[in-house]
Every structure is written in structure tokens, then in C-alpha cells.
PyMOL commands that place a pseudoatom at each C-alpha (Angstrom):
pseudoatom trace, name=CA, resn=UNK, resi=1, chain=A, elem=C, hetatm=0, pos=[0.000, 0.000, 0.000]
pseudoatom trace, name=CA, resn=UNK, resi=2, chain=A, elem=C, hetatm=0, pos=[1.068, 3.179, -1.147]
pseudoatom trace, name=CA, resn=UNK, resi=3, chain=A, elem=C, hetatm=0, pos=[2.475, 5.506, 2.160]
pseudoatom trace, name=CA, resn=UNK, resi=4, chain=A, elem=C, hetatm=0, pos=[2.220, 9.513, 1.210]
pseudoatom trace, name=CA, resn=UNK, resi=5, chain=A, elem=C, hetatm=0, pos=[4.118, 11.985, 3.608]
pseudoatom trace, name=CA, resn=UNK, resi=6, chain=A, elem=C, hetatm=0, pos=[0.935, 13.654, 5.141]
pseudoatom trace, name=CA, resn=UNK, resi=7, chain=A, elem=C, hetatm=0, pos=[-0.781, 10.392, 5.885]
pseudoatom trace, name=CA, resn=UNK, resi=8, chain=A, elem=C, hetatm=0, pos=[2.668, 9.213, 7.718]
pseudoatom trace, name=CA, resn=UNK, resi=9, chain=A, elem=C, hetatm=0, pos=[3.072, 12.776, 9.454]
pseudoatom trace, name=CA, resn=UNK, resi=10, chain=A, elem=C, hetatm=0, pos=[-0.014, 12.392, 10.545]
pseudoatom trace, name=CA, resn=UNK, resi=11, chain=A, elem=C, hetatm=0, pos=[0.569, 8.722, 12.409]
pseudoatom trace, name=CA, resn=UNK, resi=12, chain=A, elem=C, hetatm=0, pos=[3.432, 9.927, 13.413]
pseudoatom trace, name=CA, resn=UNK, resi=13, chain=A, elem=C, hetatm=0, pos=[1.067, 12.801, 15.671]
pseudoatom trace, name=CA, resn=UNK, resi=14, chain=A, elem=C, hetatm=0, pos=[-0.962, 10.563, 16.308]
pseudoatom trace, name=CA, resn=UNK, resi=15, chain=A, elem=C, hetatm=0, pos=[1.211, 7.922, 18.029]
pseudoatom trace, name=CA, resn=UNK, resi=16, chain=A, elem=C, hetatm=0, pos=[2.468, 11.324, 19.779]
pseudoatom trace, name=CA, resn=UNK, resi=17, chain=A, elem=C, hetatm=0, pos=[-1.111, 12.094, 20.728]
pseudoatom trace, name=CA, resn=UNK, resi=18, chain=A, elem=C, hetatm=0, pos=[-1.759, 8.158, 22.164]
pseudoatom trace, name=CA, resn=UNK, resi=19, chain=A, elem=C, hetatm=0, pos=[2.082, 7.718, 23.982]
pseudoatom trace, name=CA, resn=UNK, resi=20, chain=A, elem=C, hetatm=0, pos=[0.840, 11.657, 25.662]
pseudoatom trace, name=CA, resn=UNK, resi=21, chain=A, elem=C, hetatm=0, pos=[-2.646, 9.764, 26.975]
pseudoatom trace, name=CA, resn=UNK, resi=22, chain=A, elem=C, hetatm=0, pos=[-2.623, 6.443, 26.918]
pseudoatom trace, name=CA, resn=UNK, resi=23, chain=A, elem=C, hetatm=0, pos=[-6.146, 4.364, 26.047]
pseudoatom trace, name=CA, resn=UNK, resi=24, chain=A, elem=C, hetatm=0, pos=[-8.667, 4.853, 28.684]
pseudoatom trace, name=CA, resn=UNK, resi=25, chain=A, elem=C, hetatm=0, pos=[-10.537, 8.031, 27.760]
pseudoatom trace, name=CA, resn=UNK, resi=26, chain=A, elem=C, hetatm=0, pos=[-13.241, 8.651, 25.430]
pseudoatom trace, name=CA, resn=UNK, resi=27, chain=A, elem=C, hetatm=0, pos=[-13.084, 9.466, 21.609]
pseudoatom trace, name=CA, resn=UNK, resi=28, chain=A, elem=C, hetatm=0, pos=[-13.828, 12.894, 22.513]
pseudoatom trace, name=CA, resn=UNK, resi=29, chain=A, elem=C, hetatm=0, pos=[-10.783, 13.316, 24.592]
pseudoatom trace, name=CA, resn=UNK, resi=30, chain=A, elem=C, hetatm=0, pos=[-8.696, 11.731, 21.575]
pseudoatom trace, name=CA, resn=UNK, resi=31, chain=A, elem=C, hetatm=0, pos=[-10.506, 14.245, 19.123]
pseudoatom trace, name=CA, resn=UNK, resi=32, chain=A, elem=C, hetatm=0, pos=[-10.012, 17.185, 20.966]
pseudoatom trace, name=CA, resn=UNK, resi=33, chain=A, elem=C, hetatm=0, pos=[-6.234, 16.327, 21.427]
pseudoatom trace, name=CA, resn=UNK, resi=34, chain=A, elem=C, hetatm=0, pos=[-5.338, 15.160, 18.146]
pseudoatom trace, name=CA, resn=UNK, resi=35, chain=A, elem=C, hetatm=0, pos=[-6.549, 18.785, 16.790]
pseudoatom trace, name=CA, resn=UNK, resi=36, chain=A, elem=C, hetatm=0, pos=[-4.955, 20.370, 19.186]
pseudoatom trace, name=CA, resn=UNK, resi=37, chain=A, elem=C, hetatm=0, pos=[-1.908, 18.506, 17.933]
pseudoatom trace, name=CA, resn=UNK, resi=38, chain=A, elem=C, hetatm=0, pos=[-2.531, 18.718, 14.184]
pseudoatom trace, name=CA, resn=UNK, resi=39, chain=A, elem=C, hetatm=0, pos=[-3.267, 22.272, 14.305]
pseudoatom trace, name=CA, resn=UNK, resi=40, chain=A, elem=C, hetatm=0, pos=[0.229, 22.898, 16.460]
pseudoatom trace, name=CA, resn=UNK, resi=41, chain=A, elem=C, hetatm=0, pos=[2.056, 21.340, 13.718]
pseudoatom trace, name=CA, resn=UNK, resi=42, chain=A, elem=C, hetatm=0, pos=[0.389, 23.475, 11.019]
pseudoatom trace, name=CA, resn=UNK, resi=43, chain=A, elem=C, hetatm=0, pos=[-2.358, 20.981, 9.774]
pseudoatom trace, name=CA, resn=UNK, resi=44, chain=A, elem=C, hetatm=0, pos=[-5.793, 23.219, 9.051]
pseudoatom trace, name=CA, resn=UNK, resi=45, chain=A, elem=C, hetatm=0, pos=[-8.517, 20.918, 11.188]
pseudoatom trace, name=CA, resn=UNK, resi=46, chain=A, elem=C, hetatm=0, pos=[-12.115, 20.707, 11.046]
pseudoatom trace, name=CA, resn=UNK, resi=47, chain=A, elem=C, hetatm=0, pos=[-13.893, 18.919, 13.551]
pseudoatom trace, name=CA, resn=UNK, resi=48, chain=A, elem=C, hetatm=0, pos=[-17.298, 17.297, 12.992]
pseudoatom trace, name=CA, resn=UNK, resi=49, chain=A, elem=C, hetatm=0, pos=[-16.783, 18.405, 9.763]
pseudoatom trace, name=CA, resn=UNK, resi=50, chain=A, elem=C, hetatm=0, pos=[-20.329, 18.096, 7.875]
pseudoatom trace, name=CA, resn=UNK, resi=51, chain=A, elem=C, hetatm=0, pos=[-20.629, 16.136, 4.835]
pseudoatom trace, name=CA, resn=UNK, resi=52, chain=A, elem=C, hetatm=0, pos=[-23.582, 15.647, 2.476]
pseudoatom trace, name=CA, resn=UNK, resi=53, chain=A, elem=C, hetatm=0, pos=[-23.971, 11.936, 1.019]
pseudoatom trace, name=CA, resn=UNK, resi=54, chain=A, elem=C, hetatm=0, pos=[-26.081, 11.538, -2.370]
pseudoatom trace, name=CA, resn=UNK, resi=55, chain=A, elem=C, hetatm=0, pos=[-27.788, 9.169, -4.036]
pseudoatom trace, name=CA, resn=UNK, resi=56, chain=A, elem=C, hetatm=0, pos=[-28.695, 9.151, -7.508]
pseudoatom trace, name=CA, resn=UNK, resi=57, chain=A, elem=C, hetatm=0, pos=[-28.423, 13.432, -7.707]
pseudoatom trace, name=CA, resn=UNK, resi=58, chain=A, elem=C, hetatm=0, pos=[-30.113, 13.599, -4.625]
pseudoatom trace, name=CA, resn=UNK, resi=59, chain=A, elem=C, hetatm=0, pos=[-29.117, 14.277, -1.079]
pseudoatom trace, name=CA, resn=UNK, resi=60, chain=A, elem=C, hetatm=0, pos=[-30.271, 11.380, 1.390]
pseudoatom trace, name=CA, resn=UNK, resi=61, chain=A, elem=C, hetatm=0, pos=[-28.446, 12.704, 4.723]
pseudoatom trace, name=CA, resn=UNK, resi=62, chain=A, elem=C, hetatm=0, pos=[-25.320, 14.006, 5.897]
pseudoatom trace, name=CA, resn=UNK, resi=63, chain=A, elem=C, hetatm=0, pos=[-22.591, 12.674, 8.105]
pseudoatom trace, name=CA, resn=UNK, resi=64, chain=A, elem=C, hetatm=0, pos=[-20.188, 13.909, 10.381]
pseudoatom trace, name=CA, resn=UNK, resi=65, chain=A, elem=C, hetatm=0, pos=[-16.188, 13.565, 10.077]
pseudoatom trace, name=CA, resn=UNK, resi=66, chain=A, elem=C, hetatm=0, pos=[-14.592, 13.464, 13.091]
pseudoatom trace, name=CA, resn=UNK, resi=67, chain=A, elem=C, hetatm=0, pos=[-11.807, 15.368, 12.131]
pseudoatom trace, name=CA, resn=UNK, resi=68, chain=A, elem=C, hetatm=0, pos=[-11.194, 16.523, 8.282]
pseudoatom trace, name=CA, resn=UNK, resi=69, chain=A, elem=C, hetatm=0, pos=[-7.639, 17.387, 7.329]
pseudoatom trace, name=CA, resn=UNK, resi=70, chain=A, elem=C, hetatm=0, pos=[-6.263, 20.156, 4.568]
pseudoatom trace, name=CA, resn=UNK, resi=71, chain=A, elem=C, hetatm=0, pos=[-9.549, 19.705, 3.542]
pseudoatom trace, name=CA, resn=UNK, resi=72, chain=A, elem=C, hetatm=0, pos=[-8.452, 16.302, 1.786]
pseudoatom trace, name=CA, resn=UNK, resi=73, chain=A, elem=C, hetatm=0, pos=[-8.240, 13.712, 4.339]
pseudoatom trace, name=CA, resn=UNK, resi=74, chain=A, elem=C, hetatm=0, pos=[-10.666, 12.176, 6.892]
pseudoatom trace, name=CA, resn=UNK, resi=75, chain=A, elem=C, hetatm=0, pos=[-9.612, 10.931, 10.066]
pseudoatom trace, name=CA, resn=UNK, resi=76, chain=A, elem=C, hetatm=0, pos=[-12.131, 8.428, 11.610]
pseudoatom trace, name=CA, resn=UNK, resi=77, chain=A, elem=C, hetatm=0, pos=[-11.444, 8.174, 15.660]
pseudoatom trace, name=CA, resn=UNK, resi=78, chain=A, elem=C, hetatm=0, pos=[-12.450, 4.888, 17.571]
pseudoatom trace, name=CA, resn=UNK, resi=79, chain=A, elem=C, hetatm=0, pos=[-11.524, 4.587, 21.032]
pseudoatom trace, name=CA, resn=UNK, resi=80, chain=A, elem=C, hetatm=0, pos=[-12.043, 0.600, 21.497]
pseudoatom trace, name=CA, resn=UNK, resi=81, chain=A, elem=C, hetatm=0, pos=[-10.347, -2.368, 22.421]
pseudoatom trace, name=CA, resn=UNK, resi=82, chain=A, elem=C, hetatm=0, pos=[-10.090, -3.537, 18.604]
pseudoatom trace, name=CA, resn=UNK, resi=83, chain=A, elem=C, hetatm=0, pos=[-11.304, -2.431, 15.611]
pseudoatom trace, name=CA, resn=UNK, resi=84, chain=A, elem=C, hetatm=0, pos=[-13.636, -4.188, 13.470]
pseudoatom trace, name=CA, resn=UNK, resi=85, chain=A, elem=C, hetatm=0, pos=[-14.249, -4.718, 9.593]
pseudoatom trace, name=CA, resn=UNK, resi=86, chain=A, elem=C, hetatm=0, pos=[-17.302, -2.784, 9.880]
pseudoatom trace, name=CA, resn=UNK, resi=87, chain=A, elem=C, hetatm=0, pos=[-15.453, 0.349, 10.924]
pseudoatom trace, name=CA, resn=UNK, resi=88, chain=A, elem=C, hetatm=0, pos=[-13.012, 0.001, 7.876]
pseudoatom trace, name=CA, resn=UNK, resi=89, chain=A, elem=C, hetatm=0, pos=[-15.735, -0.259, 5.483]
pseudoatom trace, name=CA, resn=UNK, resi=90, chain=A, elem=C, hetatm=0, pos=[-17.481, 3.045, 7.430]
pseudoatom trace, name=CA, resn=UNK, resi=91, chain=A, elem=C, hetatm=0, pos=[-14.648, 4.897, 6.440]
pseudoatom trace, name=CA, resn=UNK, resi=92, chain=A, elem=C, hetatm=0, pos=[-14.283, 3.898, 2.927]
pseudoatom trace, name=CA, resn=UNK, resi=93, chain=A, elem=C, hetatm=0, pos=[-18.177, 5.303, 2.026]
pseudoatom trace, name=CA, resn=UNK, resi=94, chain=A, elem=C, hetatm=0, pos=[-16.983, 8.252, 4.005]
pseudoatom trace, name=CA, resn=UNK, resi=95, chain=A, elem=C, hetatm=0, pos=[-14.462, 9.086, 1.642]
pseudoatom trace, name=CA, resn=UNK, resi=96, chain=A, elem=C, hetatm=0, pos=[-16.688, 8.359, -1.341]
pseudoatom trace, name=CA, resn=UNK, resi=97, chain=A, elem=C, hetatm=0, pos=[-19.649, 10.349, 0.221]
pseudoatom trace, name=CA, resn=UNK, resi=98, chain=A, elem=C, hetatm=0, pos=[-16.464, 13.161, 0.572]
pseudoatom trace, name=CA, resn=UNK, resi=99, chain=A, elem=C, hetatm=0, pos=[-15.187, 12.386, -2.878]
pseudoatom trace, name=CA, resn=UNK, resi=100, chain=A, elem=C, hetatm=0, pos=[-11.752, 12.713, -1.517]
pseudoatom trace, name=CA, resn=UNK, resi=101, chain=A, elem=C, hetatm=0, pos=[-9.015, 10.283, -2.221]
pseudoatom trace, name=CA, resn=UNK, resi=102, chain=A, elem=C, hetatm=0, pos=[-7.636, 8.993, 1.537]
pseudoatom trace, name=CA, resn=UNK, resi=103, chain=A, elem=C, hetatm=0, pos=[-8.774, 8.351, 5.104]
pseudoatom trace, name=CA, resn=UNK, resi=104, chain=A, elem=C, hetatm=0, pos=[-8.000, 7.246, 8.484]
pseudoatom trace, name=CA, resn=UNK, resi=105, chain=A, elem=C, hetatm=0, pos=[-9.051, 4.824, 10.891]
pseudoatom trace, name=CA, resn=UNK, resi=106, chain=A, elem=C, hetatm=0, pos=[-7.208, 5.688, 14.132]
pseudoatom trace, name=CA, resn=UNK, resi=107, chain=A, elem=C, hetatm=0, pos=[-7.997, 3.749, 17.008]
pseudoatom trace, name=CA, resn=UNK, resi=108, chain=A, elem=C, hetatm=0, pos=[-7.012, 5.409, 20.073]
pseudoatom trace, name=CA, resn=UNK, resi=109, chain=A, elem=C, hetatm=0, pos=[-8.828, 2.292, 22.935]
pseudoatom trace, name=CA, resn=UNK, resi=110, chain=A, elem=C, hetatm=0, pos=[-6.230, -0.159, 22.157]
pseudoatom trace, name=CA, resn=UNK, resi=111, chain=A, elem=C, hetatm=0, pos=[-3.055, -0.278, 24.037]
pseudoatom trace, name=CA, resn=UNK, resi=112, chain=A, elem=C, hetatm=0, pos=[-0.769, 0.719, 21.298]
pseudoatom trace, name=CA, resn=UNK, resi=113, chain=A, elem=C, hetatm=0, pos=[-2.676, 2.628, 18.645]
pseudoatom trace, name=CA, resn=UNK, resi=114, chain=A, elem=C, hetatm=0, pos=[-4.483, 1.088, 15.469]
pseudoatom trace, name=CA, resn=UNK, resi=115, chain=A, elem=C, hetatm=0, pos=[-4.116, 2.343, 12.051]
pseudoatom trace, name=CA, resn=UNK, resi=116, chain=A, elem=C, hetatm=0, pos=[-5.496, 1.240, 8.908]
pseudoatom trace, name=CA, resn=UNK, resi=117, chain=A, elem=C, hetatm=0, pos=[-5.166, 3.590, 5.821]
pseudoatom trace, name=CA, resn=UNK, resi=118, chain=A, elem=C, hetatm=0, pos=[-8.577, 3.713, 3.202]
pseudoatom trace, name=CA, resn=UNK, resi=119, chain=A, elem=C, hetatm=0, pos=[-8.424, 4.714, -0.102]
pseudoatom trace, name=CA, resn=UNK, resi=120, chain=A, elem=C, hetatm=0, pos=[-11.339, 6.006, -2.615]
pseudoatom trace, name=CA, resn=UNK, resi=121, chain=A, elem=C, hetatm=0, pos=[-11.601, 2.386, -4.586]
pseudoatom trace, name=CA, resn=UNK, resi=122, chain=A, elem=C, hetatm=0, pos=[-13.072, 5.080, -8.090]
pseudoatom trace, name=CA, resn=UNK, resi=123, chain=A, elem=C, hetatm=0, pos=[-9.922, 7.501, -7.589]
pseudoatom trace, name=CA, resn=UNK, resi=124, chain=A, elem=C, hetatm=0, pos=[-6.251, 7.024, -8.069]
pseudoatom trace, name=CA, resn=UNK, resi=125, chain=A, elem=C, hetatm=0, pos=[-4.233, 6.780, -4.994]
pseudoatom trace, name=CA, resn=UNK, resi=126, chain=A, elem=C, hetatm=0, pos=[-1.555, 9.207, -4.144]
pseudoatom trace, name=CA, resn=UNK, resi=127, chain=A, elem=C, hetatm=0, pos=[1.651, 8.420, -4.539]
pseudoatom trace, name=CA, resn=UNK, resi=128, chain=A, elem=C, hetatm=0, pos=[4.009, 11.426, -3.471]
pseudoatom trace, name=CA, resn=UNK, resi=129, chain=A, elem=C, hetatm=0, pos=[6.776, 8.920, -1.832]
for i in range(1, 129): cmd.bond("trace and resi %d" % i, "trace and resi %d" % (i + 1))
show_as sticks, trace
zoom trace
């Protein structure tokens, strides 16, 4: 799988972010934190960022990124013992619903931190190793 600077840099925080806390509080805590931490090393964060999903031209809801990055990545925070297919294949509609190429899935519950990487499956990935 391709690795891209921003998606490393961006472990590399959050591993900062986890070592700084450890893995008993909430996803909340881990939110709040990581942007705090993004933001300090010059990231532009959104939290709860809002984004419409469509179907067929028309708009059938709206979901919530937990934290949106550069305005091109999605970060996806769990804060549970393990992570579960399910919450991979949340994140992959998120970045389809968001049209943007990369995401996320950083789980912050486990005793050393869990990242998986999603890419859009209809857009090339980036490759700027």
C-alpha cells in the first residue's frame, strides 16, 4: 500500500497524541487532542466536519467527520479495544460520500494505537513517496 508523507506525518502525531494519553478516555478526549496537535504542527482541522452523502443526484443525509484534514483527508477516531471490519468499510463510504481520495481509521482504545489507511476504490491513490 502506497504511504504519502501527510498520511505518515499524521501517524506519526498521532502515536504522539496516544504515547501523551494512553487508552482509557473517550473518543472525545482523543478528538479534541489530536486537533490540538494537528493544528500545532500546522495541519488546518475541522472537527465534525459536515458532509452531504447523495444518491442518484439527490441528497439522502449528511454525516459527520470526526476530524477533516487540509480539507483532503478524513480521520475516523475509535476509542475501542479492537477495531472491526465494519469500521473500515465506514470509512471507505466516508471518503466516497467526501469524494476525496484517503482516510483514516485511528484507534485510540487499544493499548498501542491502530491504524489502517482507506483509499477512494473510483480515484487514483496518491503516490508522493
Amino acid at each position: 500500500m502506497i504511504q504519502d508523507p501527510v498520511t505518515s506525518k499524521i501517524i506519526t502525531i498521532a502515536h504522539q497524541v496516544h504515547a501523551e494519553l494512553g487508552h482509557g478516555f473517550n473518543e472525545k478526549i482523543f478528538e479534541n487532542s489530536l486537533a490540538i496537535a494537528l493544528t500545532e504542527d500546522g495541519f488546518k482541522v475541522s472537527q465534525q466536519h459536515p458532509i452531504d452523502v447523495h444518491f442518484r443526484g439527490h441528497l439522502v443525509g449528511e454525516f459527520f467527520a470526526d476530524i477533516l484534514v487540509d480539507d483532503t483527508l478524513i480521520l475516523e477516531l475509535k476509542a475501542l479495544t479492537a477495531l472491526a471490519p465494519e469500521h473500515h468499510a465506514q470509512l471507505i463510504n466516508y471518503i466516497k460520500a467526501a469524494n476525496l481520495q484517503t482516510g483514516l481509521l485511528l484507534n485510540f482504545g487499544a493499548p498501542k494505537l491502530q491504524v489502517k489507511r482507506a483509499y477512494h476504490p473510483n480515484l487514483p491513490s496518491r503516490s508522493d513517496t
